[in-house]
N, CA and C atoms as a LAMMPS dump frame, in Angstrom:
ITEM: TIMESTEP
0
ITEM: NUMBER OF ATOMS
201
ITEM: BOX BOUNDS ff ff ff
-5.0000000000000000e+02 5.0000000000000000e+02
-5.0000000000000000e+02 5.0000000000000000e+02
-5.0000000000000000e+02 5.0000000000000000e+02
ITEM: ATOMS id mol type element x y z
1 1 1 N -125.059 -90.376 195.164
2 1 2 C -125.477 -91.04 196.381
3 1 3 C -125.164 -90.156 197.571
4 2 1 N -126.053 -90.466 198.697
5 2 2 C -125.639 -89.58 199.837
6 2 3 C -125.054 -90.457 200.84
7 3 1 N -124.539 -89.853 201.594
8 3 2 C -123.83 -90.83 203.06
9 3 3 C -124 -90.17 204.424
10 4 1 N -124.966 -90.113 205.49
11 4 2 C -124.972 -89.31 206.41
12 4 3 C -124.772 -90.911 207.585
13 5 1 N -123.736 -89.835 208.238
14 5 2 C -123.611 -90.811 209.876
15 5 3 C -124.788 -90.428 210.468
16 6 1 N -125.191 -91.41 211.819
17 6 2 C -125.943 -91.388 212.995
18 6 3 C -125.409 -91.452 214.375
19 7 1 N -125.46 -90.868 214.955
20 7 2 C -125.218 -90.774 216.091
21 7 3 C -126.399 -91.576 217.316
22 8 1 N -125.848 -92.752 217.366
23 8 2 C -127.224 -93.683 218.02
24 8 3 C -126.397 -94.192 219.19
25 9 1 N -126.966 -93.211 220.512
26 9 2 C -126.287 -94.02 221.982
27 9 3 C -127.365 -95.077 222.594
28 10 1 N -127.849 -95.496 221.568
29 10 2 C -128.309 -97.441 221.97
30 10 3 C -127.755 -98.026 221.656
31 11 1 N -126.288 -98.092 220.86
32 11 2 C -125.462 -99.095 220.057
33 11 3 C -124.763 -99.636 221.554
34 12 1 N -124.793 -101.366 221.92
35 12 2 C -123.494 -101.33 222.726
36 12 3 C -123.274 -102.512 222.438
37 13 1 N -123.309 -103.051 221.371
38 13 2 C -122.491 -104.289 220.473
39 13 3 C -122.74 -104.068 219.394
40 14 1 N -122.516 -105.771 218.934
41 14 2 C -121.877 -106.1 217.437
42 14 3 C -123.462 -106.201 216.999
43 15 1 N -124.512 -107.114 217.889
44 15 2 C -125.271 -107.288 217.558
45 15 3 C -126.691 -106.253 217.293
46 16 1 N -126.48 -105.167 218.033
47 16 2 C -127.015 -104.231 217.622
48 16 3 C -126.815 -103.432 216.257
49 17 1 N -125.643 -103.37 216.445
50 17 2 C -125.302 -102.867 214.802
51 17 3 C -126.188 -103.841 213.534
52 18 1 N -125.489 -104.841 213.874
53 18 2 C -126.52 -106.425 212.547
54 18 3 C -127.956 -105.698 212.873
55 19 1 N -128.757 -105.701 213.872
56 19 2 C -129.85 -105.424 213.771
57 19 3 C -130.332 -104.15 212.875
58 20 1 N -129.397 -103.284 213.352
59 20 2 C -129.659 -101.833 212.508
60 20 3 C -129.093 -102.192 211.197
61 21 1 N -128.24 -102.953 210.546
62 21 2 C -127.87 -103.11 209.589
63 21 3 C -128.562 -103.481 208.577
64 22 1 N -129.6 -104.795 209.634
65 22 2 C -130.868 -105.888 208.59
66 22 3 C -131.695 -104.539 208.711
67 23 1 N -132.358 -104.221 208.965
68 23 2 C -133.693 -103.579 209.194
69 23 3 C -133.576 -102.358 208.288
70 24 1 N -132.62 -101.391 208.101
71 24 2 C -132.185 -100.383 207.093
72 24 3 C -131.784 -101.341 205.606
73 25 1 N -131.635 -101.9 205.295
74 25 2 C -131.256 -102.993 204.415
75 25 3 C -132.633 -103.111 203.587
76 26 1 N -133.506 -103.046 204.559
77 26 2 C -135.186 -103.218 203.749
78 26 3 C -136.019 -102.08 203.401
79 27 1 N -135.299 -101.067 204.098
80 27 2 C -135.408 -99.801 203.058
81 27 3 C -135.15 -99.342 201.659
82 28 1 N -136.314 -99.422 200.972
83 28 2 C -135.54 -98.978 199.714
84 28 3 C -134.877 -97.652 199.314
85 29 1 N -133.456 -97.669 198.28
86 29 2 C -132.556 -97.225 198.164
87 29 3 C -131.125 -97.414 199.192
88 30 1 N -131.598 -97.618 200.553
89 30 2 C -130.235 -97.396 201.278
90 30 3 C -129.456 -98.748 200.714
91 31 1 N -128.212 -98.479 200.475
92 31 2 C -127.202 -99.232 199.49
93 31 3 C -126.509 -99.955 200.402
94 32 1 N -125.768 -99.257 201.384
95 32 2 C -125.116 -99.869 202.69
96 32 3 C -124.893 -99.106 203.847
97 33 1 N -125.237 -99.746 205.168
98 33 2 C -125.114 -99.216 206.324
99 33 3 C -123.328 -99.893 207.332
100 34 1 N -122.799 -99.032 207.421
101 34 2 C -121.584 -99.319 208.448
102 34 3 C -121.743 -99.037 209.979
103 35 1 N -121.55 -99.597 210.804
104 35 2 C -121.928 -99.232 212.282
105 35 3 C -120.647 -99.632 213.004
106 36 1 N -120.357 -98.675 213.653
107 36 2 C -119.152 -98.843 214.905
108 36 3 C -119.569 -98.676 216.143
109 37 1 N -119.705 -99.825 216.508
110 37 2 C -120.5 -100.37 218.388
111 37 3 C -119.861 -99.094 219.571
112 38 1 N -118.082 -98.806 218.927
113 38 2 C -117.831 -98.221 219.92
114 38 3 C -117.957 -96.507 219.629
115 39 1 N -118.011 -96.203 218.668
116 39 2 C -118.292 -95.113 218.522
117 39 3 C -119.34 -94.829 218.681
118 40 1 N -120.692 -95.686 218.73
119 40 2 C -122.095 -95.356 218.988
120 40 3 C -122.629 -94.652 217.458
121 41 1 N -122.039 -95.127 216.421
122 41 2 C -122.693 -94.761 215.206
123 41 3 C -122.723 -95.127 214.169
124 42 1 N -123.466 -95.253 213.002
125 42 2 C -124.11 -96.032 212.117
126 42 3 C -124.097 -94.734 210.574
127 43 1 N -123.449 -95.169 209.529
128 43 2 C -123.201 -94.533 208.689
129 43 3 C -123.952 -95.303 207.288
130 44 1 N -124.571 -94.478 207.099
131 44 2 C -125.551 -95.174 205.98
132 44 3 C -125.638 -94.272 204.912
133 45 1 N -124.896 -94.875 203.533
134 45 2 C -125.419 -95.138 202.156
135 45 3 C -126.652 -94.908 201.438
136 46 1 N -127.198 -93.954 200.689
137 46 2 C -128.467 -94.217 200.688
138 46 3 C -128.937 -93.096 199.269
139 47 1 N -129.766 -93.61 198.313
140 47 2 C -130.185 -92.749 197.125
141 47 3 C -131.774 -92.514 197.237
142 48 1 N -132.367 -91.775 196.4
143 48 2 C -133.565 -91.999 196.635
144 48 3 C -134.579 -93.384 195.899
145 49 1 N -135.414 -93.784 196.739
146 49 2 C -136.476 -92.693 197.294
147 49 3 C -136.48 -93.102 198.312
148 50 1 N -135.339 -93.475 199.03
149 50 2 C -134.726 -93.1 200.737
150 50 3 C -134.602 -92.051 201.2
151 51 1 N -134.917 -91.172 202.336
152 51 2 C -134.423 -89.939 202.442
153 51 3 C -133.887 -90.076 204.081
154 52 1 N -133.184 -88.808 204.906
155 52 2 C -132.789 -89.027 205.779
156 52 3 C -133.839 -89.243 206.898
157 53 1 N -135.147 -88.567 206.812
158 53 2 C -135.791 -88.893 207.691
159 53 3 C -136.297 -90.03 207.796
160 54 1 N -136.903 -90.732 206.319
161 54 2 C -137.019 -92.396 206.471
162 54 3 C -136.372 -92.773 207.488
163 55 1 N -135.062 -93.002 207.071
164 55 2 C -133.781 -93.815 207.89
165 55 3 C -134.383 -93.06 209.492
166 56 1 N -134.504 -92.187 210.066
167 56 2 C -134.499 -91.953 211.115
168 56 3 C -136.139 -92.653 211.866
169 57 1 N -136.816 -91.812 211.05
170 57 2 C -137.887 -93.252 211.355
171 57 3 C -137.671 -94.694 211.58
172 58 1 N -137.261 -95.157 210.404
173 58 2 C -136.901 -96.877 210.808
174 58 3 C -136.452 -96.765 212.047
175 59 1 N -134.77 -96.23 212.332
176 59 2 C -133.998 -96.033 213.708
177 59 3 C -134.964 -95.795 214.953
178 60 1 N -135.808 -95.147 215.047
179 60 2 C -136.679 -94.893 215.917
180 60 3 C -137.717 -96.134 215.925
181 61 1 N -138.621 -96.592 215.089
182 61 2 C -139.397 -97.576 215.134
183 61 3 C -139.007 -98.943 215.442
184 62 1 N -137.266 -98.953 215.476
185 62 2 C -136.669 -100.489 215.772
186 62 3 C -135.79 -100.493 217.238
187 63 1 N -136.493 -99.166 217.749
188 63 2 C -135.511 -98.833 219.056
189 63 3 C -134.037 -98.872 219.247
190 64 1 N -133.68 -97.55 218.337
191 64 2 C -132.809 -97.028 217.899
192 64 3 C -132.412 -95.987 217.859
193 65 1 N -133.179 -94.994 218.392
194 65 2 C -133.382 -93.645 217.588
195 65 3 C -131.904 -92.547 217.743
196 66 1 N -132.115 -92.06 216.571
197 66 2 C -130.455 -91.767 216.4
198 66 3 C -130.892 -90.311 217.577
199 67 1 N -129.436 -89.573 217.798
200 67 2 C -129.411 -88.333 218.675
201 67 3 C -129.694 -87.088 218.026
């Protein structure tokens, strides 16, 4: 399995994180996403046939987009 952080300065709660959490969740393969509001980043779990740019797509298409 792979694990790459994101660096996303749209995070500025709890509830943003849940959002990025559900929405990567419906990607297939990603296993689990962790997000820290105050760190501004989102660490996601993920095998194939997920890849990192998927995930960055989603992040971007849910107004997110990582840095």
């Amino acid at each position: 399995m792979n694990r790459t952080t994101f660096s996303i300065p749209g995070i500025s709660c709890g509830h943003c994180v849940r959002t990025i959490e559900r929405e990567l969740a419906s990607l297939a393969g990603v296993r689990r996403t962790e997000g820290d509001p105050g760190g501004k980043t989102v660490t996601v779990v993920w095998e194939p046939p997920a890849d990192e740019e998927a995930i960055r797509a989603r992040l971007r298409e849910i107004g997110y987009p990582p840095a």
